[in-house]
N, C-alpha and C positions, 0 to 999 in steps of 0.2 A: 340649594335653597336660595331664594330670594332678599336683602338686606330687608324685606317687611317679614319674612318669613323666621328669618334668625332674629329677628327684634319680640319676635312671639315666642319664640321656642325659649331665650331669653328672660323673656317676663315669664312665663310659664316656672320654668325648674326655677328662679327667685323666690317665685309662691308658694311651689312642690316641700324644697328646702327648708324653709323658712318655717311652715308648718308641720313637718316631718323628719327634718334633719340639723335638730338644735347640733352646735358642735358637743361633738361627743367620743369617748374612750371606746375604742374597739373592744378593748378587754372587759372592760367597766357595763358596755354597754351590750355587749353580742354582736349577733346581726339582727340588721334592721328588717326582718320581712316584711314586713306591710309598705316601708320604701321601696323595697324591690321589685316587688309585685304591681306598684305605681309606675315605674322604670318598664318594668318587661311589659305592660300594658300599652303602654304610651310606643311601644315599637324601640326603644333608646338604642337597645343592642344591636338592634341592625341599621345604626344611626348611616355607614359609611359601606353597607352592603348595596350594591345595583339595584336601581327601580327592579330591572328585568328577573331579577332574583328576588325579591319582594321584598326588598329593603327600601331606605329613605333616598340611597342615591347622593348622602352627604359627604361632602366636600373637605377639607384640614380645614378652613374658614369656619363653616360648623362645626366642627367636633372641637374648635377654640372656645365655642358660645358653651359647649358643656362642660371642657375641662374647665374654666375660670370658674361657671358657677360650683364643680366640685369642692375646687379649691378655696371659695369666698366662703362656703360652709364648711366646712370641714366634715362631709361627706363620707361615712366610714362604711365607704361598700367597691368592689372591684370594678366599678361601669367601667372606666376606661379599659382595664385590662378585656372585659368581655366584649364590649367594641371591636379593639383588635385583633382578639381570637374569633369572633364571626365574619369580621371579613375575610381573614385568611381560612378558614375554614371552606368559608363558600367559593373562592377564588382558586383554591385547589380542589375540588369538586369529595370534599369530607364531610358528611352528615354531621354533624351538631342538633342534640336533641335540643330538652326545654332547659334552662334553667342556667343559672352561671357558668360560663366560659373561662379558662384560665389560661396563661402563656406563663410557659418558665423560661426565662432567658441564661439558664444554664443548667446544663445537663450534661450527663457521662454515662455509658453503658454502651450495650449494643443487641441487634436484631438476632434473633435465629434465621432458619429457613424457612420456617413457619409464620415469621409475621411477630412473631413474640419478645416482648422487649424486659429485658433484665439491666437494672440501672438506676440512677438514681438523677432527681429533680430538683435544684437546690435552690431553696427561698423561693418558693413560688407563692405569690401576691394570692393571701386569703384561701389555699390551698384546702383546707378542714372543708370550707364550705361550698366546694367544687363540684361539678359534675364531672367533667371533663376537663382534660386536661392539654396542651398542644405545647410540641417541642421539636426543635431539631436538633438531629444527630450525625456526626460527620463518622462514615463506616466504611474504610478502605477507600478512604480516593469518594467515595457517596454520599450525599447529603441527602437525609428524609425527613420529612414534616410527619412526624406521629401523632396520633389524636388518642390520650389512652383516657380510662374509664378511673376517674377517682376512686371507685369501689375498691379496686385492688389493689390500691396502694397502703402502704404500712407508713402509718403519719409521725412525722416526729414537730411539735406543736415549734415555735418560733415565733419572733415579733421585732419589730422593728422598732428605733426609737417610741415612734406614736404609741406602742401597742398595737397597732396593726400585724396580722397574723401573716408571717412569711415564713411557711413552712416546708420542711423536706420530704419529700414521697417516694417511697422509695418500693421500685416495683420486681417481684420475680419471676418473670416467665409469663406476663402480663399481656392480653389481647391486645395487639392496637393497629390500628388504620394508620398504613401507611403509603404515601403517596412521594415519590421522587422529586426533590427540587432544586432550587440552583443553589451556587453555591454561596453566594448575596444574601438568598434570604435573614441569614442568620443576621448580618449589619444590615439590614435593613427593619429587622423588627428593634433593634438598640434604637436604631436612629427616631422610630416613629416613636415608641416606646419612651423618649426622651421628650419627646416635640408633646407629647401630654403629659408628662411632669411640667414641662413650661408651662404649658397652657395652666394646671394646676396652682404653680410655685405663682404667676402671676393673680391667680384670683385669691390664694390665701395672704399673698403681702399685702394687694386691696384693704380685706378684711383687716387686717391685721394694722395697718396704717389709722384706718378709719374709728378703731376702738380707743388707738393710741389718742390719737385726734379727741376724741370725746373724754377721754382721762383725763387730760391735762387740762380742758376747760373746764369741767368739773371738779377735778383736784383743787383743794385750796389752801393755801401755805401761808403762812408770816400777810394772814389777810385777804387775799388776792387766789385766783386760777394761777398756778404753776403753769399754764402756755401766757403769760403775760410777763415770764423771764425771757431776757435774751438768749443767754443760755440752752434754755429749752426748745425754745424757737428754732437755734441754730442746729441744734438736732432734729428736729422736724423735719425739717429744711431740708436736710441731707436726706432724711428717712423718705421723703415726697418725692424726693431728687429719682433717687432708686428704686423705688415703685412704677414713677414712670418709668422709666429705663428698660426696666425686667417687660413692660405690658407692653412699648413698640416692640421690643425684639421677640416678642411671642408671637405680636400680629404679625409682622414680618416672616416671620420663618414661616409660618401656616401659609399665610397668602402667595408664598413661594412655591412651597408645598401643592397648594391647590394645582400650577398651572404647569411643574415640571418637578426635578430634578433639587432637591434645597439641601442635598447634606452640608454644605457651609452653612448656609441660614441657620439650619438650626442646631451644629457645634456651638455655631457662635453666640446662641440664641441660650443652651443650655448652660454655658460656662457663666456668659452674663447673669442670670437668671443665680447658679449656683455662689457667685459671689457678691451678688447681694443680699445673701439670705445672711450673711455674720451680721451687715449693719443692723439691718432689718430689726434681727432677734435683741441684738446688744441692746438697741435704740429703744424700742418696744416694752422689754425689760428695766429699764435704765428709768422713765417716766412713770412705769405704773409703780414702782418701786417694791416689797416686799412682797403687797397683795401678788403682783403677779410668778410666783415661784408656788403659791399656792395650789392644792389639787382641786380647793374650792374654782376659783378664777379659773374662764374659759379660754384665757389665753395662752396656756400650755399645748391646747390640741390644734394649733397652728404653729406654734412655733418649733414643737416637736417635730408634727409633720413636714416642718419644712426641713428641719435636720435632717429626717430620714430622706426624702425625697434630692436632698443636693447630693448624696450620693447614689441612689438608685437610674439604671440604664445612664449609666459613665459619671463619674465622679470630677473636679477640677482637673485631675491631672490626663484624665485619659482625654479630655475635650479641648484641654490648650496643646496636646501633640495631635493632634486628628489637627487642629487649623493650622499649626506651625508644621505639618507634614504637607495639608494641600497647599498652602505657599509655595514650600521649598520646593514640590516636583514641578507648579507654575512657572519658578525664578521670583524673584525681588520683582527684576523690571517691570512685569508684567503684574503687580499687584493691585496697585490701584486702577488700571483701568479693568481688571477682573471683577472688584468691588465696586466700582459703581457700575459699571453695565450689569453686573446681578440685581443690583437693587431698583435697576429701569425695566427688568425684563417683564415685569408683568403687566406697566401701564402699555410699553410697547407693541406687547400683545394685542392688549385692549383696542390702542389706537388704530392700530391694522386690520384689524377684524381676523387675526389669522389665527391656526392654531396655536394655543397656547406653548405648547410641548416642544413646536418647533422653533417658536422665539428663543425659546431657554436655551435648548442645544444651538442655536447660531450665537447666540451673548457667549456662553461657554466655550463653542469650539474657536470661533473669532473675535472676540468682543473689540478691537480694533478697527476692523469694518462693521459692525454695529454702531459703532459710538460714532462713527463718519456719516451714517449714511441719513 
């Protein structure tokens, strides 16, 4: 898409949202059909499938424009996950009917010789209200991408901090499409699967910022708005501080994302993101005061989901050893100029007219002569 094009699609799900998607309890609320139905209308699920496939043909840059605005609402429905079970679906040539898409990012069992999969699904995003279902499984030394049919799964119900439904399905002898893959794919759906929590975590701290913002000018104490304390200011401040923070290193990692190769971007992208969610929540908490620990007060269904969401597809600890492991097999020496020619490689792209893919893998393989030349 076009920067006029994401600026409408943009203003579009603002409106969609905004009309449709007060924030609200998964559990408290169900699902949303008549949001969905607005979602699968409007084409969303096949935001990041090929024109030539009858999708949008959309880029990490766009699927940023939709996780933020998921996250600035507090959207309680699977788009992103269905996103990236219709790409991969189509990409491995797997039929995908109508309806919600699901990925589990962990699984155990295994295939017969008939195709049939006995095993189980764990915490899978919205599971109950699935049609379908997609997973890998590593089988003697083999990796396959299964597509199986929610029908036949035996549900055991789950929920994540938000209330959000992360359940187990657990299947016996179950039909599923199977196609062979690498053996990547599995780190490679973490890593995307992550890069839309960013995108997410970055539009619910927005929100989440902007409420606080309106509390404290409206709040009024010993006479006066409580943001006319120092004090609270200097918590603002902070809170402003880390909101920017979390939303460059989202744009970042996606705009990396679009033109090559970004699993640094977006580790680095995820951990930032996960360790600004304590100030965030504290801070946020901390200004509205009592009201907000309230079930009344909508500001539990942001700050819940961002609890749940700092730990889903890799938590603090798995994200600062993924960066403090691509260091170490780089060296020390070579760190910063690895770091800043990553973060050149997309204008340099640009300014060349080359392809993008091939800039990336020269910054990476050399970034020494890159940065010379």
């Amino acid at each position: 898409m076009s920067h006029e094009q994401r600026t409408l699609l943009a203003d579009t799900l603002q409106r969609l949202f905004a009309d449709h998607a007060q924030p609200q309890s998964a559990v408290s609320e169900g699902w949303n059909t008549a949001l969905w139905r607005q979602l699968d209308e409007m084409g969303l699920p096949l935001l990041m499938v090929a024109e030539a496939q009858e999708g949008y043909g959309g880029s990490w840059d766009d699927a940023f424009v939709v996780a933020q605005a998921l996250g600035s609402h507090a959207v309680a429905l699977p788009l992103a996950e269905t996103v990236m079970a219709r790409a991969l679906a189509v990409r491995h040539g797997l039929p995908a009917g109508p309806g919600p898409l699901g990925l589990a990012s962990a699984a155990s069992g295994s295939l017969d010789r008939a195709g049939r999969f006995t095993g189980t699904l764990h915490g899978v995003p919205w599971g109950r209200h699935l049609e379908q279902v997609l997973a890998v499984i590593d089988q003697d030394g083999a990796h396959h991408l299964l597509m199986l049919p929610r029908a036949e799964a035996t549900l055991r119900e789950g929920h994540n901090p938000a209330g959000e439904p992360r359940d187990r399905l657990g299947f016996d002898g179950a039909d599923a499409r199977v196609v062979r893959c690498d053996a990547a794919l599995g780190r490679e759906l973490l890593y995307h699967g992550a890069l839309w929590r960013v995108g997410q975590i970055a539009g619910a701290l927005e929100a989440l910022l902007a409420r606080s913002v309106t509390h404290v000018r409206e709040r009024v104490q010993f006479g006066k708005p409580i943001a006319s304390f120092q004090a609270v200011q200097q918590q603002m401040a902070v809170f402003g501080a880390e909101v920017a923070a979390v939303g460059c290193a989202a744009r970042a990692a996606c705009r990396s994302a679009t033109v090559g190769e970004a699993r640094f971007e977006i580790a680095a992208a995820k951990l930032r993101a996960n360790l600004a969610i304590d100030c965030a929540n504290a801070v946020a908490h901390q200004v509205h005061g009592a009201i907000g620990f309230t079930r009344e007060h909508d500001l539990r269904h942001f700050t819940q989901r961002l609890l749940a969401w700092r730990s889903e597809f890799g938590n603090d600890r798995h994200w600062s050893e993924a960066l403090g492991q691509a260091v170490i097999s780089r060296g020390v020496d070579t760190f910063w100029a690895d770091l800043t020619a990553r973060g050149d490689a997309a204008a340099m792209a640009s300014a060349a007219d080359e392809p993008a893919g091939a800039a990336v893998d020269t910054v990476v393989a050399n970034p020494e002569k890159e940065r010379a030349r």
